[in-house]
C-alpha positions as CSV (number, residue, x, y, z in Angstrom):
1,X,0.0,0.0,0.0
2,X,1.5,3.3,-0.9
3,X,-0.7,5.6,1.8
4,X,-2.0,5.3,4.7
5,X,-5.5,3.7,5.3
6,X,-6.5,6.9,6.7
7,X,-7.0,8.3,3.5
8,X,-9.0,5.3,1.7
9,X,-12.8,5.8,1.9
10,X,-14.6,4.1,4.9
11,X,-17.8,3.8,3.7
12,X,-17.0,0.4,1.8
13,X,-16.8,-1.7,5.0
14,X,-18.1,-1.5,8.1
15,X,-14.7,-2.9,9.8
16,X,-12.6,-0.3,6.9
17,X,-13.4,2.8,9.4
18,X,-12.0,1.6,12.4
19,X,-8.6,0.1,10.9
20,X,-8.5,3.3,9.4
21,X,-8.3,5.3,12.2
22,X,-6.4,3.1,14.0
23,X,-3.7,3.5,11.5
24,X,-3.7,7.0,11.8
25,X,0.1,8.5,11.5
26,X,1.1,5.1,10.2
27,X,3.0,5.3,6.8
28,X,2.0,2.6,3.9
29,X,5.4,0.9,4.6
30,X,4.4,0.4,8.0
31,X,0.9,-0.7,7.4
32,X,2.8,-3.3,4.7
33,X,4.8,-4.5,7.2
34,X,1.8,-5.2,9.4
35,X,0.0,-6.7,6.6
36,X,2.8,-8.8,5.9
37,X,3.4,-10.5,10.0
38,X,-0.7,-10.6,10.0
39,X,-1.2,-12.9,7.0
40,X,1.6,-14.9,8.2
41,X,0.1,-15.5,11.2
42,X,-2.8,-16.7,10.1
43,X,-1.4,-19.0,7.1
44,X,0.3,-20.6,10.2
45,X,-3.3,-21.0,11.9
46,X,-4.6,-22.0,8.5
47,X,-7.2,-19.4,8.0
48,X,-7.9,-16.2,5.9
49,X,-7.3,-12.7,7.0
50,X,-9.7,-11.1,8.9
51,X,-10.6,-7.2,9.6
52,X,-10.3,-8.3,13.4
53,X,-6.6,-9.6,12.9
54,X,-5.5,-6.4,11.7
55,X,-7.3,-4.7,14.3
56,X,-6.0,-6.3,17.1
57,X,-2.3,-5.8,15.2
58,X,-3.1,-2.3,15.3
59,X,-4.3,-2.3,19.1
60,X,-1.2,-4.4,20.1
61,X,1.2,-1.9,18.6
62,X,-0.7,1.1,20.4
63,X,-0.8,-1.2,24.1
64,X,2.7,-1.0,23.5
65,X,2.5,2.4,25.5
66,X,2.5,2.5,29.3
67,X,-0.5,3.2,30.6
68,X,1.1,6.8,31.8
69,X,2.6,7.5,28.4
70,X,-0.9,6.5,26.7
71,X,-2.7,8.9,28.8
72,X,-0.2,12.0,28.8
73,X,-0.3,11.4,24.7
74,X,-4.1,11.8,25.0
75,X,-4.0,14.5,26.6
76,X,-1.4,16.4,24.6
77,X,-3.4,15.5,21.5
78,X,-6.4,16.3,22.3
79,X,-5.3,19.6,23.6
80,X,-4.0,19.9,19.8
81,X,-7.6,19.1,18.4
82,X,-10.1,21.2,21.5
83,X,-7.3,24.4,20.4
84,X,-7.8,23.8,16.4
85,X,-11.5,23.3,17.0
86,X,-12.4,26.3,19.3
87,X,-10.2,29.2,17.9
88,X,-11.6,27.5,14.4
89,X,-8.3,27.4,12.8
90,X,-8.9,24.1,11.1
91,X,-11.4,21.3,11.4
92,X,-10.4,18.4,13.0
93,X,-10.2,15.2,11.0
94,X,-9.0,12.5,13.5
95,X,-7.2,12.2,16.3
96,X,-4.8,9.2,17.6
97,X,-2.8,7.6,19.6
98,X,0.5,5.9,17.9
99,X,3.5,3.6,19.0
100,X,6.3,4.4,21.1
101,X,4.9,7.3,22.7
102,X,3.6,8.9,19.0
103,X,0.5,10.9,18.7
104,X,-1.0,12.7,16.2
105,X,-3.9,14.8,14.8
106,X,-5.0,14.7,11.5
107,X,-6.2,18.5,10.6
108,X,-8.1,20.5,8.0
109,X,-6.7,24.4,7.5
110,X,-9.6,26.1,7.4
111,X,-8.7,28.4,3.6
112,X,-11.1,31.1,4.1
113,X,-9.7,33.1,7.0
114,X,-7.5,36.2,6.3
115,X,-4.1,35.8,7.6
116,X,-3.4,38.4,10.1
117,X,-1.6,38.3,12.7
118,X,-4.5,37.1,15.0
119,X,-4.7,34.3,12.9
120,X,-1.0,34.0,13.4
121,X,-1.0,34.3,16.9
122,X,-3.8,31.6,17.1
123,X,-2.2,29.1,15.1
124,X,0.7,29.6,17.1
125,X,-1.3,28.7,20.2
126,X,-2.9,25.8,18.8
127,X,0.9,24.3,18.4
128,X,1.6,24.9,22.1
129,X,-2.2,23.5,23.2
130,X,-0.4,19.8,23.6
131,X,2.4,21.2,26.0
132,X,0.3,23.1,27.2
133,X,-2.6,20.8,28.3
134,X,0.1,18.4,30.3
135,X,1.1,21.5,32.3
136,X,-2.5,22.2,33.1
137,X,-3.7,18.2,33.8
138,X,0.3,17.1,35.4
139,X,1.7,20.6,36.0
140,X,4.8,19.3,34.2
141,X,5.6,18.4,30.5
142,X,7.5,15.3,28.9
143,X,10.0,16.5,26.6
144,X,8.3,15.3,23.5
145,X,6.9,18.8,22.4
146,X,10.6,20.0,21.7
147,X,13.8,18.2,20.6
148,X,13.5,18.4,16.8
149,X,13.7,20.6,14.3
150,X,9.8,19.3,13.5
151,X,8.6,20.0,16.7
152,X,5.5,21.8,18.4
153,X,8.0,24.3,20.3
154,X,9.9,24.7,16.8
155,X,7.1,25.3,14.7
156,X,5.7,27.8,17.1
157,X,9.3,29.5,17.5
158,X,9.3,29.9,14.0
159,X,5.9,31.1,13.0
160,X,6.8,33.8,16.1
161,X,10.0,34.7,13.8
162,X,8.5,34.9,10.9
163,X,5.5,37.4,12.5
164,X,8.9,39.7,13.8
165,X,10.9,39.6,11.0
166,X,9.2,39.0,7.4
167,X,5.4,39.1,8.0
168,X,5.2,42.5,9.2
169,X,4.0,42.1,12.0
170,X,6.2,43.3,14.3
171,X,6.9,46.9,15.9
172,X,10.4,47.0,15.6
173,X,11.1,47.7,12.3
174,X,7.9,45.9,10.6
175,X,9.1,47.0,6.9
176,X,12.1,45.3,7.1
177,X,12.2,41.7,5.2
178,X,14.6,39.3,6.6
179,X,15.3,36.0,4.7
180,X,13.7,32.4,6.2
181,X,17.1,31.0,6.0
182,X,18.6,32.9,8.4
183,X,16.1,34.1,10.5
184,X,16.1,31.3,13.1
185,X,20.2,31.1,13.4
186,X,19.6,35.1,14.7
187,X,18.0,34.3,18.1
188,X,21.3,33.4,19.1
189,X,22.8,36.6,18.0
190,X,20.1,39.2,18.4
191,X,19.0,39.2,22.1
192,X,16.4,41.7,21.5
193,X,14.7,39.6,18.4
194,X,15.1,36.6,20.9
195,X,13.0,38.7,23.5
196,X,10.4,39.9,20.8
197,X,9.8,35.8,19.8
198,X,9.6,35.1,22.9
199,X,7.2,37.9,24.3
200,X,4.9,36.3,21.1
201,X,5.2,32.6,22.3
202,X,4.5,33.3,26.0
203,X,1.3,35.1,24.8
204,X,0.1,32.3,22.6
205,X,0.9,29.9,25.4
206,X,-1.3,32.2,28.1
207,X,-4.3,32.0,25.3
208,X,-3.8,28.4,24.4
209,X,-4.2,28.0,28.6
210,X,-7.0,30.4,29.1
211,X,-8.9,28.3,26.2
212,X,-8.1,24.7,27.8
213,X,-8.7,25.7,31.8
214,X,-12.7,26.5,29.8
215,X,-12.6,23.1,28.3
216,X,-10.7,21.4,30.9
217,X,-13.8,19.2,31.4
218,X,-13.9,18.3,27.7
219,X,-10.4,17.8,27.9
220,X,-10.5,15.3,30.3
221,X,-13.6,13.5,28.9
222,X,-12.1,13.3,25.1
223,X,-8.7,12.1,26.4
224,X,-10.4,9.5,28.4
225,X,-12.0,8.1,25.3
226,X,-8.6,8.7,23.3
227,X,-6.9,6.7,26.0
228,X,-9.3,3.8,25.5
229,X,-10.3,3.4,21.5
230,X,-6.6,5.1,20.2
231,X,-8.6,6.7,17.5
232,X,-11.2,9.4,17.1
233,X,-13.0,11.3,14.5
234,X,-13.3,14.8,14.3
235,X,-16.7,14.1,14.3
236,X,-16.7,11.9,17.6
237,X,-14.5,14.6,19.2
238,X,-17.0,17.5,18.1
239,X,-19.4,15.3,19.7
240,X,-18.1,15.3,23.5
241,X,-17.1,19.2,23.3
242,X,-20.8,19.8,22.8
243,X,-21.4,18.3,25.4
244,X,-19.3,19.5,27.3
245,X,-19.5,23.4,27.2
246,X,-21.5,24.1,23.7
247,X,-20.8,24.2,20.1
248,X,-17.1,24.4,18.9
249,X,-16.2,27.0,16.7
């Protein structure tokens, strides 16, 4: 298979759905592989394939998680997914729970709204709602938001360098265009850019907090259900936010 289930349509078989979302932030390779260790099974047990074999593959893979890890990664997701539904920056699509301490949601830019900086500064908030929602639930965060160049903390960082120095969005000097490839290697060298970025991620982090501490009940009930199933739909997660403090955005 070259893509991942996620993106096959679900409405051909009832059991499709659920291995779909299960496999969520899997890559075809990895769903091949799967495949491959599944069927061989079963040959041994002389019998066909079944949609349950691959679920349970799928569920064993996710089980492989302590039952701590599996519930901070909820949380942290679905942090992600109540920030990118309330401010309505995009519409959720799906939201999991992977191996090894991997989560991930599936999202939906919404194209229609104009890109100013309040959109900027709520985008920005939305990729510090997973760090954000283990300070508020554990008080204390698991490294896993930072550490790459891919990361939560270095996509925010860099949308907040981008607003300060080629966006135009900043007060110091908002006319002046600075190149992406260097931008990032100056908030070692220009303390008071490094401030600026800063100023803009602590912001975003206060709103991303304000937002969750409202939906803290939400939170709680959609990572619960995270925690058990491993998958969600945007759908199932709209779902419990209504009921749980009225309509998302």
């Amino acid at each position: 298979m070259s893509e991942p289930i996620h993106t096959i349509a679900t409405t051909q078989h009832p059991g499709l759905r659920q291995l779909a979302l299960l496999s969520t932030g899997s890559t075809g390779a990895d769903i091949e592989r799967l495949v491959r260790e599944v069927r061989r099974k079963t040959r041994r047990q002389q019998r066909s394939l079944t949609w349950s074999d691959l679920e349970q593959a799928l569920l064993a893979g996710q089980m492989k998680l302590s039952d701590d890890l599996r519930w901070r990664t909820a949380i942290h997701e679905v942090g992600h997914a109540i920030a990118f539904s309330d401010t309505g920056i995009a519409e959720v699509v799906t939201v999991s729970i992977g191996i090894a301490g991997m989560g991930q949601v599936v999202s939906r830019q919404r194209q229609n709204l104009p890109q100013t900086q309040d959109w900027l500064m709520r985008s920005i908030a939305c990729m510090l709602a997973g760090r954000t929602a283990e300070l508020l639930i554990f008080g204390e965060t698991v490294a896993g938001a930072g550490g790459y160049d891919d990361s939560d903390l270095a996509k925010a960082t860099e949308h907040a360098v981008a607003a300060e120095t080629r966006l135009g969005f900043s007060d110091h000097q908002p006319l002046l265009y600075r190149s992406v490839a260097g931008s990032i290697n100056e908030l070692s060298l220009d303390r008071q850019l490094a401030e600026r970025v800063n100023k803009r991620l602590i912001k975003a982090e206060a709103m991303a907090r304000s937002l969750l501490e409202n939906r803290r009940d939400a939170l709680i009930a959609i990572a619960t259900q995270l925690k058990g199933v491993g998958a969600m739909t945007g759908e199932e997660v709209n779902a419990l936010l209504m009921a749980h403090g009225g309509s998302p955005t």
